[in-house]
C-alpha positions in Angstrom: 1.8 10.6 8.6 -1.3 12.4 7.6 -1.7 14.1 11.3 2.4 15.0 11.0 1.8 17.2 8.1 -0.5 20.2 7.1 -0.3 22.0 3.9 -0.5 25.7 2.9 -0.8 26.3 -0.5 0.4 23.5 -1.5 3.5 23.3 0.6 4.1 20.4 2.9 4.0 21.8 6.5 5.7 19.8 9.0 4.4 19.1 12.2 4.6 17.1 15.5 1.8 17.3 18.4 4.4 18.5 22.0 3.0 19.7 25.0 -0.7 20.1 24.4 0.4 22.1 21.0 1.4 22.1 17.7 4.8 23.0 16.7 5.8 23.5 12.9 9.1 22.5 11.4 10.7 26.2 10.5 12.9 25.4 7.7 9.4 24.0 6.0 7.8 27.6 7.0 10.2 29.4 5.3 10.7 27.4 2.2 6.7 28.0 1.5 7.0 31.5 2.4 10.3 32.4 1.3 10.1 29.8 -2.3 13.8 29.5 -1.3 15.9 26.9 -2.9 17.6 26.6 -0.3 15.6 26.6 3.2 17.8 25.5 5.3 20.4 28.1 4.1 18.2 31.0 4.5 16.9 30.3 8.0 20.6 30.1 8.7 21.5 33.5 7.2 18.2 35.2 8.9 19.1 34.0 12.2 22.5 35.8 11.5 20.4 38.7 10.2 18.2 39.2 12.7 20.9 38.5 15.3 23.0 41.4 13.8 20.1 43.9 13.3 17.9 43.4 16.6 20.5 41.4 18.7 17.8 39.0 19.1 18.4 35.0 19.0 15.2 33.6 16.4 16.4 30.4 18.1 15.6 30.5 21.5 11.8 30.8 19.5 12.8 26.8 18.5 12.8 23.6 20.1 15.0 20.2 18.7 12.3 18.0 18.0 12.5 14.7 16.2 10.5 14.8 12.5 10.2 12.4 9.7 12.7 13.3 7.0 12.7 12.8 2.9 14.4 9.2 3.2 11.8 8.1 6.3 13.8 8.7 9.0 13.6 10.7 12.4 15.8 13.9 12.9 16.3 16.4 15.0 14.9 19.7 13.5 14.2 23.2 14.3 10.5 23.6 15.8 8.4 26.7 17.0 4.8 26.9 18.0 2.3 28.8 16.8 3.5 32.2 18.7 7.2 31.3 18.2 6.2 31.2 14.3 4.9 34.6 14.3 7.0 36.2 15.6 9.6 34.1 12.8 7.5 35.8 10.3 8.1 39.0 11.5 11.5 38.5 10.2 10.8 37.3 6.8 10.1 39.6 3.9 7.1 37.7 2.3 3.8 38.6 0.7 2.9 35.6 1.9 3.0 36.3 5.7 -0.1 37.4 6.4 -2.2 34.6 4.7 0.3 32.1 6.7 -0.6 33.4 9.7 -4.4 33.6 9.6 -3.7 30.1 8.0 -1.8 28.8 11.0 -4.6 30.5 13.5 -6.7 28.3 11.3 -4.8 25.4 12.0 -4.2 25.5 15.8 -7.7 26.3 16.6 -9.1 23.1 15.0 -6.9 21.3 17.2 -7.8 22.6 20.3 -11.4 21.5 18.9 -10.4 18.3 18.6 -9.3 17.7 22.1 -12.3 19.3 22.8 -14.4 17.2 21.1 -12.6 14.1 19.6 -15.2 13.5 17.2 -14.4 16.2 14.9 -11.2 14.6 14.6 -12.7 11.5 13.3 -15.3 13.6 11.1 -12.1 15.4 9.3 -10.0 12.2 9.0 -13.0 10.8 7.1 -13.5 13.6 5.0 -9.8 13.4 3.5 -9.6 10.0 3.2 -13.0 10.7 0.9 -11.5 13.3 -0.9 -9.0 10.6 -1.4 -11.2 8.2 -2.9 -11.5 6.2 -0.5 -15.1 3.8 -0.1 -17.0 4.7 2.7 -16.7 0.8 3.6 -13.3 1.1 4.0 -13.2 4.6 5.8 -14.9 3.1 8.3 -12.5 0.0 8.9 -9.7 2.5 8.9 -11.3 4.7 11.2 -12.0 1.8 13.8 -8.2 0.0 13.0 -6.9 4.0 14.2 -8.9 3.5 17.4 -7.9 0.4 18.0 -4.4 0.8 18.1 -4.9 3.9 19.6 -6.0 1.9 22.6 -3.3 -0.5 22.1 -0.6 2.4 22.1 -2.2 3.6 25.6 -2.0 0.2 26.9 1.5 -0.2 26.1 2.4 3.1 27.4 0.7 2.4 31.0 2.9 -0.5 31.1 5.8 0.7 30.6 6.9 0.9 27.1 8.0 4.5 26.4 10.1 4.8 23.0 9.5 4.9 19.4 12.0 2.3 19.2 10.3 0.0 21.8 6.7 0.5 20.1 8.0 0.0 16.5 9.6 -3.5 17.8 6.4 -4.5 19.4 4.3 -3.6 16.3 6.6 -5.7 14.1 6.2 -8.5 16.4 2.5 -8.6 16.0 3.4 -7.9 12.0 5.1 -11.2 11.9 3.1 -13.3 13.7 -0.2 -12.1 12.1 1.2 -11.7 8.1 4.1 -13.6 8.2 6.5 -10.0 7.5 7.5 -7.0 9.2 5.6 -3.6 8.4 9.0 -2.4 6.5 9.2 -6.1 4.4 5.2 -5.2 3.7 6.1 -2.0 2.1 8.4 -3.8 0.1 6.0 -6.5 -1.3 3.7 -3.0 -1.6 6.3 -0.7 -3.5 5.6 2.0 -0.7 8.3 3.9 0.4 7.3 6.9 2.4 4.0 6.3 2.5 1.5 4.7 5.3 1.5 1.3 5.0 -2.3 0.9 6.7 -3.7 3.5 4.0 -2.6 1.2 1.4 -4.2 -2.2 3.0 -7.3 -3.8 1.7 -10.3 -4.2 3.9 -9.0 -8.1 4.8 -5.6 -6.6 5.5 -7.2 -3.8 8.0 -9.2 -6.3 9.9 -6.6 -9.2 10.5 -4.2 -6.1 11.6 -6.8 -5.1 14.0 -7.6 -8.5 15.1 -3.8 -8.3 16.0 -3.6 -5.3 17.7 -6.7 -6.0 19.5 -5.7 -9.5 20.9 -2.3 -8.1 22.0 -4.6 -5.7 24.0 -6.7 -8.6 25.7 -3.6 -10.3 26.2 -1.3 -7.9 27.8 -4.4 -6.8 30.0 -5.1 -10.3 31.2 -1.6 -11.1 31.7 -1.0 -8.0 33.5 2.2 -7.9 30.6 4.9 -5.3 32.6 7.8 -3.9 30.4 9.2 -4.4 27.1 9.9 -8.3 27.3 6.8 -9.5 28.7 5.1 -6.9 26.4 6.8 -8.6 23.4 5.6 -11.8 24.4 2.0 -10.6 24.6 2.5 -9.2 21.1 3.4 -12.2 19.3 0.6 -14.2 21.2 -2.0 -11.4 19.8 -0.2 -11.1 16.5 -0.7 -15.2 16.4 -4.2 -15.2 17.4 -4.9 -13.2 13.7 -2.5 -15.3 12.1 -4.0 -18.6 13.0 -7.2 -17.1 12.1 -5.5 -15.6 8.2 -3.8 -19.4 7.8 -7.6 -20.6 7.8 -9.2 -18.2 5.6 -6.1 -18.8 3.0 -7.1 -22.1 3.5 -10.5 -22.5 3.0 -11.0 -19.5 0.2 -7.4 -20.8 -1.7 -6.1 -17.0 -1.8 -3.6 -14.6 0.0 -4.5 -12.4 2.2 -1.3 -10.3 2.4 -1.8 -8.2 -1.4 1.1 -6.9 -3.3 -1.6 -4.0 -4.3 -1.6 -0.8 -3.2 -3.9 2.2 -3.1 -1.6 4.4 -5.5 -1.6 1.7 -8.4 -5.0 0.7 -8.0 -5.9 4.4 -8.3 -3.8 4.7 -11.7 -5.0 1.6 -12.7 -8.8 3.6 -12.2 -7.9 6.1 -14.0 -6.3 4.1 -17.3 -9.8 2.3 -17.4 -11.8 5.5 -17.3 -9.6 7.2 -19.9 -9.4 4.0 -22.5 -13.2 4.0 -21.4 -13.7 7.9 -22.8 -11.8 7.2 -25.7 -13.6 3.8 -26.9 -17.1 5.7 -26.6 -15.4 8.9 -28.6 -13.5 6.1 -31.1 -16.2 3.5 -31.1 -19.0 5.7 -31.5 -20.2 5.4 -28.1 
């Protein structure tokens, strides 16, 4: 979720990697530029605006891509890249354009350095979770869970499994067999709506879900796994391989390793200790 959004001035930008490029949802462009109440109206009525002034279409700019809505799911939605944008902006009345488009300059360039040299991708992916809070102990367990299924996702795709349906199915199996619940029954038990599920895992959760992902891995590459059904199969074998090894460990230490904790209440839960903390050394004298 993190990589499918990018803020300017503290408006939510979203985003979706296509075609070696970003492109930026527009009705979130002009709702930051614009502080419309109504995006989605406006973009409407300056399409009709421009059409009627310049004769020119702002939509042939756009592409339909699919991006993560308020309630979770995937719609289609109006996309330009970066030089679809800006010419957008040319459109839009704002104070704001020129910061936006130095900002999005800003934005696209540190991608192509990414692809350039993936480890700056890691090196900024730290540094947020940090800024975050985050423990460098568990930055690092997150960083090597991402590359992990990262190489799982490859897999899956070089044999044959192509849609976000198909990879979301496969990634429950392994769920179940390795915690006993699916990633959206875990979000439940976590009170997480929206948010990433694997950001708000402890360090046992993040290694028993890469022991997962990496066993289905082995698996499927020893098994030569072909399409979605022998796929599947290879993903409950890896997702059991962590489970049998979590079944043990509840065993033998007499706790859970599936928490209903997450990052967001432990963080507020931080913060109520400091502040009654302040105010028993201002109360108490120190």
């Amino acid at each position: 979720m993190e990589n499918a959004l990018a803020v300017f001035e503290g408006k939510r930008i979203r985003r979706t990697w296509h075609k070696d490029e970003w492109w930026f949802s527009v009705v979130d462009v002009v709702g930051a530029l614009t502080e419309s109440v109504d995006a989605k109206d406006y973009w409407y009525r300056l399409k009709k605006r421009e059409l009627e002034a310049s004769g020119i279409e702002l939509s042939t700019f756009c592409r339909q891509l699919k991006l993560i809505s308020a309630d979770g799911k995937q719609y289609s939605t109006d996309c330009a890249n970066t030089e679809g944008l800006f010419r957008i902006i040319q459109s839009i009345p704002s104070p704001k354009a020129e910061p936006f488009k130095l900002w999005l300059a800003k934005v696209g360039y540190e991608r192509v350095q990414e692809i350039q040299n993936p480890e700056l991708a890691q090196k900024r992916m730290k540094e947020l979770y940090k800024a975050k809070g985050y423990s460098d102990a568990w930055i690092e367990k997150r960083a090597r869970g991402i590359a992990i299924r990262d190489e799982l996702t490859d897999e899956w795709d070089k044999r044959g499994i192509k849609t976000n349906k198909e990879y979301a199915i496969l990634t429950s199996e392994i769920s179940k067999a390795t915690f006993g619940i699916t990633p959206t029954q875990y979000k439940e038990v976590k009170a997480l709506k929206n948010e990433n599920l694997r950001d708000h895992m402890n360090d046992l959760e993040l290694i028993f879900t890469m022991l997962g992902e990496a066993s289905t891995t082995t698996i499927a590459r020893s098994k030569d796994s072909q399409g979605f059904v022998e796929n599947k199969d290879a993903a409950n074998e890896g997702g059991t391989v962590a489970g049998v090894a979590r079944k043990e460990l509840e065993k033998r230490s007499g706790k859970k390793v599936a928490s209903g904790g997450n990052y967001l209440s432990e963080k507020e839960e931080n913060k109520r200790k400091k502040l009654s903390s302040s105010r028993c050394d201002r109360d108490c004298g120190g």
